[in-house]
N, CA, C and O atoms as a GROMACS GRO file, in nm:
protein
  240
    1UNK      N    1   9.491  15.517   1.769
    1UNK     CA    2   9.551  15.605   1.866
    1UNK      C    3   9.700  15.619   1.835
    1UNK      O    4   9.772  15.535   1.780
    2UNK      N    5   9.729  15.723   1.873
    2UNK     CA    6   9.875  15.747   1.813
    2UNK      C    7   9.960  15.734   1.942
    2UNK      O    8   9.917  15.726   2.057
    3UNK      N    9  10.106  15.734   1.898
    3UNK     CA   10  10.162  15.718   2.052
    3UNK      C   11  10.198  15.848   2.111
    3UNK      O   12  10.295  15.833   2.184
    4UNK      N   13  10.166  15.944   2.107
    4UNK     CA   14  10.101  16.098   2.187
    4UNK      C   15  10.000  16.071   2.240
    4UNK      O   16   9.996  16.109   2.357
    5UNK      N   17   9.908  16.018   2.203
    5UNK     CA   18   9.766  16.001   2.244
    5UNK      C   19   9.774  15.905   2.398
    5UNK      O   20   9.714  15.932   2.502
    6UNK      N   21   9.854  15.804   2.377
    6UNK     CA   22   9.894  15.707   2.455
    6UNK      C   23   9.957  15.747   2.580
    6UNK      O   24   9.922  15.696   2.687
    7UNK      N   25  10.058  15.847   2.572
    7UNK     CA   26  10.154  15.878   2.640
    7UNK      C   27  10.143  15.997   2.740
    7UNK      O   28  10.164  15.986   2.861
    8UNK      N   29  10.109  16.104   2.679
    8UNK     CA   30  10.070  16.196   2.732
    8UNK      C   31   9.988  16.168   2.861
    8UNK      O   32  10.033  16.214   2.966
    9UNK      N   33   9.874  16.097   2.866
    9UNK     CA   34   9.797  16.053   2.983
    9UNK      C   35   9.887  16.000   3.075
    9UNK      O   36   9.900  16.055   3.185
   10UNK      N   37   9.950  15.903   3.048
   10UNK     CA   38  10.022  15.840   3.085
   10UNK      C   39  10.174  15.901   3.208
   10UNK      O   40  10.226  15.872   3.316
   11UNK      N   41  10.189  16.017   3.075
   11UNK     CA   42  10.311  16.096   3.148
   11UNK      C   43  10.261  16.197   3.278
   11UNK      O   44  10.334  16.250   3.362
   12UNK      N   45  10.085  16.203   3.263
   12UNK     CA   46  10.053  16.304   3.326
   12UNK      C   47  10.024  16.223   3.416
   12UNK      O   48  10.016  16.292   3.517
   13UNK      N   49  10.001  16.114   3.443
   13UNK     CA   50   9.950  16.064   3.564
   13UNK      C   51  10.074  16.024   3.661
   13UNK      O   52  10.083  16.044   3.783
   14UNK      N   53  10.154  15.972   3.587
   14UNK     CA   54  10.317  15.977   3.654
   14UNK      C   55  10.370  16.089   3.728
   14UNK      O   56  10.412  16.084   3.844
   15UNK      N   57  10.365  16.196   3.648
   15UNK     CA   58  10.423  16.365   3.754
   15UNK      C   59  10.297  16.386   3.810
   15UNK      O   60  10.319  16.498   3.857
   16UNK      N   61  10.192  16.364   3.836
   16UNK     CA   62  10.096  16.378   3.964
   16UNK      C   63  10.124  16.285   4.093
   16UNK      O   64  10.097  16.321   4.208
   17UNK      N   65  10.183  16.156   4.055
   17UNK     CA   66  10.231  16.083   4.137
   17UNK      C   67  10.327  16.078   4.204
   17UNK      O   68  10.316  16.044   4.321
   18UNK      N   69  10.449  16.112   4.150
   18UNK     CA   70  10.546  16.147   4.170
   18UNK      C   71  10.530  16.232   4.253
   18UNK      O   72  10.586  16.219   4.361
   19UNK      N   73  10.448  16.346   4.227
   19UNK     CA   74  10.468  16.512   4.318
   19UNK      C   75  10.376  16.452   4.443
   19UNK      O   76  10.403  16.514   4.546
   20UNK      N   77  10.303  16.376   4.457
   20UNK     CA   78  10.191  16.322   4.557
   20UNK      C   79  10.279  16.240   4.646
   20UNK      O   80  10.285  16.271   4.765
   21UNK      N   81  10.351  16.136   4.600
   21UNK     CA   82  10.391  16.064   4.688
   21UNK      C   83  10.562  16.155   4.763
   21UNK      O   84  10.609  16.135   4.875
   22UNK      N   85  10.607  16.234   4.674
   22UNK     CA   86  10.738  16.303   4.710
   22UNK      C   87  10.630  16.388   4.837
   22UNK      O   88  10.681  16.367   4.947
   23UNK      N   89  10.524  16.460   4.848
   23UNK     CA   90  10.537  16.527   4.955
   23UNK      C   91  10.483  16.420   5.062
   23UNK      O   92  10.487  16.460   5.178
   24UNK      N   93  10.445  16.322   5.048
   24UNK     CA   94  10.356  16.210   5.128
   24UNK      C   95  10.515  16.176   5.209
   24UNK      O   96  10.537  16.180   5.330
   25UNK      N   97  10.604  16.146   5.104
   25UNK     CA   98  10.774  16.126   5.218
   25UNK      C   99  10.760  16.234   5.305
   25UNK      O  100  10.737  16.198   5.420
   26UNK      N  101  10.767  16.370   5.286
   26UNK     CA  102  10.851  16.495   5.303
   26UNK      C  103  10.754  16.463   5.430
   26UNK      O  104  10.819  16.424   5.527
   27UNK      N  105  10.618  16.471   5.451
   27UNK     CA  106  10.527  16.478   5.592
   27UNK      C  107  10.525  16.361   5.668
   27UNK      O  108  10.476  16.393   5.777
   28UNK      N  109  10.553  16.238   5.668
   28UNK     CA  110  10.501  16.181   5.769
   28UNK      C  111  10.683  16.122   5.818
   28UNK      O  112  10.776  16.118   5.737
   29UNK      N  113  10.694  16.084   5.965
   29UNK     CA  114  10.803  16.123   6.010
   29UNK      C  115  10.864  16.016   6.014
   29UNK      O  116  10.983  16.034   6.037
   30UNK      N  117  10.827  15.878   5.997
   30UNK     CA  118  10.902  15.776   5.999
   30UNK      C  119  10.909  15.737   5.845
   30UNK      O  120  10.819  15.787   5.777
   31UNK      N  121  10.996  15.660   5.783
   31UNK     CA  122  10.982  15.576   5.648
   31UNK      C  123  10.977  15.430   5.686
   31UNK      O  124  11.072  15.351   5.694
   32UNK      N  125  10.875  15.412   5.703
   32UNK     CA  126  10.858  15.247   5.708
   32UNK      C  127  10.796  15.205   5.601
   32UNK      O  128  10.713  15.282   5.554
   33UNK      N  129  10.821  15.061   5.526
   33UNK     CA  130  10.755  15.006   5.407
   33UNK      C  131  10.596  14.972   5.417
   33UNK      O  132  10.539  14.943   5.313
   34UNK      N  133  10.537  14.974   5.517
   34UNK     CA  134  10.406  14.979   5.486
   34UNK      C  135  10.369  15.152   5.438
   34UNK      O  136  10.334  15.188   5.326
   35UNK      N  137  10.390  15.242   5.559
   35UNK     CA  138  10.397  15.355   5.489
   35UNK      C  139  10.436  15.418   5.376
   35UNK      O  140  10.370  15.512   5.330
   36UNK      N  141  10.548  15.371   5.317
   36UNK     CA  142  10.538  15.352   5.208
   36UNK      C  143  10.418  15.337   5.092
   36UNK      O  144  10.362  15.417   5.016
   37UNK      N  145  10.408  15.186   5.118
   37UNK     CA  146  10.289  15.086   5.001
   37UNK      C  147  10.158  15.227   5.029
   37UNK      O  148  10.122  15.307   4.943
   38UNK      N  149  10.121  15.222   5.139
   38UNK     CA  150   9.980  15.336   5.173
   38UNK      C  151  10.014  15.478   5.112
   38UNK      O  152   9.940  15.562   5.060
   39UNK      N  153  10.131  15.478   5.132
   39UNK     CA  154  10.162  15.653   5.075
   39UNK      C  155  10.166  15.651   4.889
   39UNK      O  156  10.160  15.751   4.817
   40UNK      N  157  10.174  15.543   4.854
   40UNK     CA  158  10.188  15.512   4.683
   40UNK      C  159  10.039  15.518   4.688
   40UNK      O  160   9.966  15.610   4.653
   41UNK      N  161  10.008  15.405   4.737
   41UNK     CA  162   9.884  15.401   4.704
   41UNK      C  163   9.754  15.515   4.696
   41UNK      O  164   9.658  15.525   4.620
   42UNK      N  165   9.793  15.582   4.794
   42UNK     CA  166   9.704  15.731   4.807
   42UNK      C  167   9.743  15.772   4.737
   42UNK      O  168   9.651  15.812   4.666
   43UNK      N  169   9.874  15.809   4.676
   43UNK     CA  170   9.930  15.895   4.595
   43UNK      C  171   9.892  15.891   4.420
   43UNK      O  172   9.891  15.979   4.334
   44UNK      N  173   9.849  15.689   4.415
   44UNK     CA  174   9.793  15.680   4.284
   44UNK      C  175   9.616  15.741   4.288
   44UNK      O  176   9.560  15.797   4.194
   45UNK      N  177   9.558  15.713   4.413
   45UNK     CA  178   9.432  15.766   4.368
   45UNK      C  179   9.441  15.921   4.369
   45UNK      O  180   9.361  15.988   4.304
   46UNK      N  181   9.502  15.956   4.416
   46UNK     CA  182   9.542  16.149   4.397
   46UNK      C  183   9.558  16.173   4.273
   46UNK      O  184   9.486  16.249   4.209
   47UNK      N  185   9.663  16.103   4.223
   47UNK     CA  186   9.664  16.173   4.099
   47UNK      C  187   9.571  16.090   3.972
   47UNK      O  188   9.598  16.105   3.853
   48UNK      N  189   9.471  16.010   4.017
   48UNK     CA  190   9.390  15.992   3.901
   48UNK      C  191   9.249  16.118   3.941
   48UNK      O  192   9.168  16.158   3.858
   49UNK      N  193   9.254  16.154   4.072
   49UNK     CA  194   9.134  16.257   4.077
   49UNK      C  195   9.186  16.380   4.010
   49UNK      O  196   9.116  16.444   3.932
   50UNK      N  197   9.356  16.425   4.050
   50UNK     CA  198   9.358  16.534   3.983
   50UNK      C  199   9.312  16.502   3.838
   50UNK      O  200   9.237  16.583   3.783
   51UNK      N  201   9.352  16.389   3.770
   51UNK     CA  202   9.329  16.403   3.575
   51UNK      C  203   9.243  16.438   3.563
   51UNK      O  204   9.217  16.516   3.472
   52UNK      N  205   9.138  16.387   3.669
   52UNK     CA  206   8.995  16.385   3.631
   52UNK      C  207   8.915  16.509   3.614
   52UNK      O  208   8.841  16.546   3.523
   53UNK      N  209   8.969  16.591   3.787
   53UNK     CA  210   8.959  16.688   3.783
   53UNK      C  211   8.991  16.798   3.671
   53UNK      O  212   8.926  16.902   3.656
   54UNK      N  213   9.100  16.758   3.597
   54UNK     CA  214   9.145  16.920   3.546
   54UNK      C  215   9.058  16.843   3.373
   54UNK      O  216   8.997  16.911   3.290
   55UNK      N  217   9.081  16.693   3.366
   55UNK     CA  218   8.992  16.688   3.234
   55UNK      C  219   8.851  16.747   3.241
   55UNK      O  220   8.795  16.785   3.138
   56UNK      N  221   8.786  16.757   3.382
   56UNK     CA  222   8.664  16.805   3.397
   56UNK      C  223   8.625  16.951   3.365
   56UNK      O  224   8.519  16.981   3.311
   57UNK      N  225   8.737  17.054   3.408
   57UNK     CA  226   8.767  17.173   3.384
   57UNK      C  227   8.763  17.206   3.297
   57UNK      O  228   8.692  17.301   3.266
   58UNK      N  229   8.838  17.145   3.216
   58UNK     CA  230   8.918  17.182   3.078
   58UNK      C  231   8.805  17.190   3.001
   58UNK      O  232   8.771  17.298   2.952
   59UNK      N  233   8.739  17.085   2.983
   59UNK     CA  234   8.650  17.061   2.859
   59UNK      C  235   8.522  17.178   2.877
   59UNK      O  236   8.431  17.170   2.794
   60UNK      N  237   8.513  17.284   2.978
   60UNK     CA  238   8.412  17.399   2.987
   60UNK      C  239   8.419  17.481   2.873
   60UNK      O  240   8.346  17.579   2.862
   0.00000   0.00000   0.00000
């Protein structure tokens, strides 16, 4: 595996997260650290459905 091969996934699962948990702040009205940990955490299984999703797409 090359380190493109490596990374790319990698980078893509990061800016799904990123954009998941940035609007997960923007909506709920308090910032407390559990909300927080729960808002990451949703935010990581979000963006492993999107990969999944658009790898699912893609390969039609």
């Amino acid at each position: 595996m090359t380190g493109r091969t490596v990374l790319a996934p990698i980078g893509e699962l990061a800016a799904w997260w990123a954009g998941l948990a940035l609007l997960w702040l923007v909506l709920i009205s308090s910032v407390q650290p559990l909300e927080t940990a729960v808002g990451a955490g949703a935010a990581a299984l979000g963006a492993l459905a999107a990969r999944a999703a658009r790898r699912a797409v893609s390969k039609r």
